[in-house]
N, C-alpha and C positions, 0 to 999 in steps of 0.2 A: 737483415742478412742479405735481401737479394740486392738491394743498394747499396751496400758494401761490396758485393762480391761483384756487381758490373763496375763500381768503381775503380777498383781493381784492376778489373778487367781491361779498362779501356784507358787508364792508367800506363799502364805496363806496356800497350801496343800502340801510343800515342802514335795519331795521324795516320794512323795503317787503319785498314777493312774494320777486325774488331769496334776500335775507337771510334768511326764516322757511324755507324750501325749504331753503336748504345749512344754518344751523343746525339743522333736522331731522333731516337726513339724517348730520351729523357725531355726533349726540346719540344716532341709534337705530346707527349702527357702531360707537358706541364703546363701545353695550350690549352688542356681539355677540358673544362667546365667537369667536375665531380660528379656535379647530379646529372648528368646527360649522359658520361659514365654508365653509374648504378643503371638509369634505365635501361641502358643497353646491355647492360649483364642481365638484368631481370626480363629483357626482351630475348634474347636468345636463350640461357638457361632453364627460366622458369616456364616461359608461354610455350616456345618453339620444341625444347628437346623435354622439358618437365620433368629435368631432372631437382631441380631445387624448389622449395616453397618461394610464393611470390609477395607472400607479406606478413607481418604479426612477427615474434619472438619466439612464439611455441604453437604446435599443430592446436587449428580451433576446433572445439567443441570438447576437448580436453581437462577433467580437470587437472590441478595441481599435483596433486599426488602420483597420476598417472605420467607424467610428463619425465624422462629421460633425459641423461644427457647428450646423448645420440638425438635425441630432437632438439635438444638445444646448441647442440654442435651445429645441424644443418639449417638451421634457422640463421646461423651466425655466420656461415661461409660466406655470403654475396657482401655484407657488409666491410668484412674485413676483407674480403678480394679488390672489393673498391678502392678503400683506403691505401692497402698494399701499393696496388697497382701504379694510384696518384702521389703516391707518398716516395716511390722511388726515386724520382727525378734530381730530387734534394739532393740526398742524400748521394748518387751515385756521381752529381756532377762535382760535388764538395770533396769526396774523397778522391777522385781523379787530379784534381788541382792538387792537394796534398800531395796524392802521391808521385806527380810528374816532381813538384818539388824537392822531393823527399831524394827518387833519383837523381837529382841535376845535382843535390849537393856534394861539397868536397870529399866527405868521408866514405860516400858510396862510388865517387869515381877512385878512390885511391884501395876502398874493399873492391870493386872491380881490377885496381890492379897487381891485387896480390892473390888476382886466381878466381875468386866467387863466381859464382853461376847467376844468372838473371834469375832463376827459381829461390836460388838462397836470397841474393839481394830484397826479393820483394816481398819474402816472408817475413824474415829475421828484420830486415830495416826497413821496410817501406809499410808492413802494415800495422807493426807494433805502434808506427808514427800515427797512422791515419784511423785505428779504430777507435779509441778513445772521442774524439772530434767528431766521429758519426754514432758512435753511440749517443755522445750528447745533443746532437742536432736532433735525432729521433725522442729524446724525453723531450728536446725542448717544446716540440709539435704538439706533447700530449694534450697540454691546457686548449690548441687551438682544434683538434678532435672534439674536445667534450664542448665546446665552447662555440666553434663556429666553422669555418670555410678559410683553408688557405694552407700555408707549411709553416709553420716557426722556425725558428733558427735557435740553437743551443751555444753555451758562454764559449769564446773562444779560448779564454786564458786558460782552458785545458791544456792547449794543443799548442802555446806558447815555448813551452822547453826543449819539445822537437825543432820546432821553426828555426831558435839559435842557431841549430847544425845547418838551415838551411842558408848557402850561398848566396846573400843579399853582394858578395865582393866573388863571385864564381867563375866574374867573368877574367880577371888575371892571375887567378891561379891555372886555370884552364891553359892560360896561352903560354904559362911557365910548363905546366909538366903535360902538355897534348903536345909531343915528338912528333915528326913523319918518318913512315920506314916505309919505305917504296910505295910513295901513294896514299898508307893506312896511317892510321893514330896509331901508336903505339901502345897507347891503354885503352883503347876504346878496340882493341880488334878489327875485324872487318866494316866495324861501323864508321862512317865517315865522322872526321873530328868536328864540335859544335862549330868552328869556326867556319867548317865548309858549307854550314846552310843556310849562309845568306843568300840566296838565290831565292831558295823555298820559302824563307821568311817572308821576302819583299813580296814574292807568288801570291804569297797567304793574304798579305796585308792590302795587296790588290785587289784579291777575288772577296775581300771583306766590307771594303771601300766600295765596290761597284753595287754589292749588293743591299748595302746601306743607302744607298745614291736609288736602286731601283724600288726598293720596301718604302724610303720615304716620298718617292714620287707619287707609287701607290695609295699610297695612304690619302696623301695631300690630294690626290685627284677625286679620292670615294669621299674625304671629310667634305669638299666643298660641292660634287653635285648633291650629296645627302642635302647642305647646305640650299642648294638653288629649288631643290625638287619638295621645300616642307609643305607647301601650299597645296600642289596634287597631289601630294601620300594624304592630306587627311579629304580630300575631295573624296563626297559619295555620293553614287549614283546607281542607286535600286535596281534599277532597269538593268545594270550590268553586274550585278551581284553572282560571287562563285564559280566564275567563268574558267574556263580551264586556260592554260600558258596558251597565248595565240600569237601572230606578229603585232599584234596593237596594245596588248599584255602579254608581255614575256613570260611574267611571274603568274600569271592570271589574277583574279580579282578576289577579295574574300568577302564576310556575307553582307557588307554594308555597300559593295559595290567599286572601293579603294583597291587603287591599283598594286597590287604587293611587291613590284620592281621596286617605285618610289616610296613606298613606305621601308624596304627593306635596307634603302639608297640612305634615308632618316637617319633611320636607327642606326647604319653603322657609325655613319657621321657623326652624333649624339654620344656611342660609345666611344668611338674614337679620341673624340674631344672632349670627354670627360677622364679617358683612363691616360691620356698623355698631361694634363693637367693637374690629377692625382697624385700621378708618379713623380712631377715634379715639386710640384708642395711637400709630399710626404718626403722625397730621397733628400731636399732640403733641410726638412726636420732633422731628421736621421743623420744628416751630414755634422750637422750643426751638435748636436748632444752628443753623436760617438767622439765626435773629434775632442770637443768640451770633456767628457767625462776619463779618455784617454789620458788626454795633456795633464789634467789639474790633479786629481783622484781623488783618495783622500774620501771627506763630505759631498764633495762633485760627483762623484763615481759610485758614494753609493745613494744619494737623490736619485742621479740617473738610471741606475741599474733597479732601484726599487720603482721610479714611474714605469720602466720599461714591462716590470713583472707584473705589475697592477693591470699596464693596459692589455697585456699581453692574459692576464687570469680573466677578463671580461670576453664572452663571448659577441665575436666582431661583429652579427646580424643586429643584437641590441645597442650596441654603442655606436650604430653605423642612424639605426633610427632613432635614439636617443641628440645625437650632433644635430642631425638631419632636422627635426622636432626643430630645435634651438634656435637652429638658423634659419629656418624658413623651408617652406616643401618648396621642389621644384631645381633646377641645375646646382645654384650657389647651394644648397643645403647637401644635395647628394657628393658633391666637392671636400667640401669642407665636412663631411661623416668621413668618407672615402679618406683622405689626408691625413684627418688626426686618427685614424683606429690603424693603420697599416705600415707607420714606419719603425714599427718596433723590431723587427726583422733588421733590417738592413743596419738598423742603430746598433745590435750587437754585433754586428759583421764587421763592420766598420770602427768600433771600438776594440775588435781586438786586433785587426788590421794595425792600427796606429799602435796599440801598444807591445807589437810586434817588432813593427818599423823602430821604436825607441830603445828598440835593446840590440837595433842591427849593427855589425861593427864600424857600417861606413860613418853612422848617426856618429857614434861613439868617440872617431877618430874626428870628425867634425866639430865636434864640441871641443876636442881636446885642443883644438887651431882654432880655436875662440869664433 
């Protein structure tokens, strides 16, 4: 509900306050490690204010008989706040895209211009479109709840029937029936007509670009001193063990005497260069089967769609060290776990993308001109 209801949200006030605010906020949770999360609710909740229990299922020394639901209620809030919290991101950035869509199409610029209110527009058309598609994205996650670490993704061909209405040719009807009357669109009221925001587009597509350009510099500067520094992260030297941050250890030292800058320098590098490797193996996979099981269907679609459910009912921790096992411990093993347990997600996204795309009218009209 409440990743619905931000999606929505920020839906509705694209590119204004609202919208930068919840996309932030779904962007920096969805960076956030889950279990590091729970500790920090359990660090402030439980130790600090003591308002909630800090561990077990039901109050100990308890027995069964005694135990309430009122204790099993508060035994169950931290867990499910957790989830909540990391569970929204999905959910509210998915129904945002829908619903900017759902707005831009023809039949809601032409219900705009026979009077509707933005409040009607976004009840009546824009959420009837998008709740379906995040209901299902929320079951699809349950198996990876019970199962492991991550968000799943639910079937898109729910959310297929709405899509049709969505203007894939929007942009010349637009420039048929968006008039000017003194400056304003004529169906769009005081809002400037779409055509007028190429300015802000190219704006956008700049500050996108630049930021691309500085995140990968970033990156590429931490992968490779982690890269130069492996030999001093594992250097130990007793005599300087535990040392607090000084100018000669920034990070200070921990109890083997290892410098924690250069060890820290490592590890990013390490993760780095495994989760940019990952992504690409797996979103290849993923590329490769949505696209596949879209085009052909039929047999193809449901092979695919039933490997997809298989991998996706395996909890990811075991099948990550199960691959791993297979292939060998060490970089190539955790690669190749990582790869094949993770592109299940994006494989359903991607196939109902496509078979969205094949029912769009320009495809249509495209075939029809051989």
């Amino acid at each position: 509900i409440l990743g619905l209801c931000l999606g929505m949200v920020a839906g509705t006030f694209q590119g204004r306050l609202p919208d930068r605010l919840i996309r932030g906020y779904c962007l920096l949770i969805s960076s956030t490690p889950v279990f590091w999360l729970a500790l920090l609710f359990l660090l402030v909740f439980s130790v600090w204010l003591g308002w909630l229990p800090i561990g077990l299922s039901v109050p100990i020394g308890l027995e069964e008989a005694s135990v309430t639901w009122v204790d099993r209620l508060r035994h169950g809030i931290l867990p499910c706040l957790t989830l909540s919290v990391t569970g929204v991101a999905n959910i509210a950035l998915h129904t945002r895209e829908k619903l900017i869509d759902v707005l831009s199409s023809e039949y809601v610029l032409f219900a705009r211009a026979r009077g509707e209110g933005k409040a009607s527009l976004v009840l009546r058309h824009g959420l009837r479109n998008v709740a379906v598609p995040a209901v299902t994205l929320q079951f699809g996650s349950i198996s990876e709840i019970i199962g492991g670490f991550g968000a799943g993704s639910g079937d898109s061909r729910i959310g297929q029937r709405s899509s049709l209405a969505v203007g894939h040719y929007r942009g010349h009807v637009r420039a048929g029936v968006c008039g000017q009357s003194g400056g304003r669109s004529v169906l769009w009221g005081d809002r400037p007509c779409p055509a007028e925001k190429g300015g802000t587009a190219v704006n956008r597509r700049t500050s996108t670009l630049v930021f691309l350009v500085v995140a990968a510099v970033l990156l590429g500067a931490v992968t490779l001193a982690g890269w130069l520094v492996q030999e001093p992260a594992m250097a130990s030297d007793f005599s300087q063990k535990n040392l607090a941050p000084s100018f000669s250890h920034l990070f200070g030292t921990d109890w083997m005497g290892r410098d924690m800058l250069c060890r820290t320098l490592a590890g990013l590098s390490l993760s780095i260069r495994i989760g940019l490797l990952t992504a690409l193996v797996s979103a290849c996979i993923a590329l490769t089967l949505g696209v596949l099981s879209a085009m052909f269907g039929g047999w193809v679609d449901a092979v695919v769609s039933w490997w997809i459910d298989l991998v996706m009912g395996i909890p990811h921790i075991l099948l990550v060290i199960l691959l791993s096992l297979a292939c060998g411990k060490g970089f190539l093993g955790v690669v190749v776990g990582v790869s094949l347990s993770h592109w299940t997600s994006l494989a359903r996204v991607i196939r109902g993308e496509v078979l969205q795309v094949k029912q769009a009218p320009y495809l249509l009209v495209a075939e029809k001109l051989g």
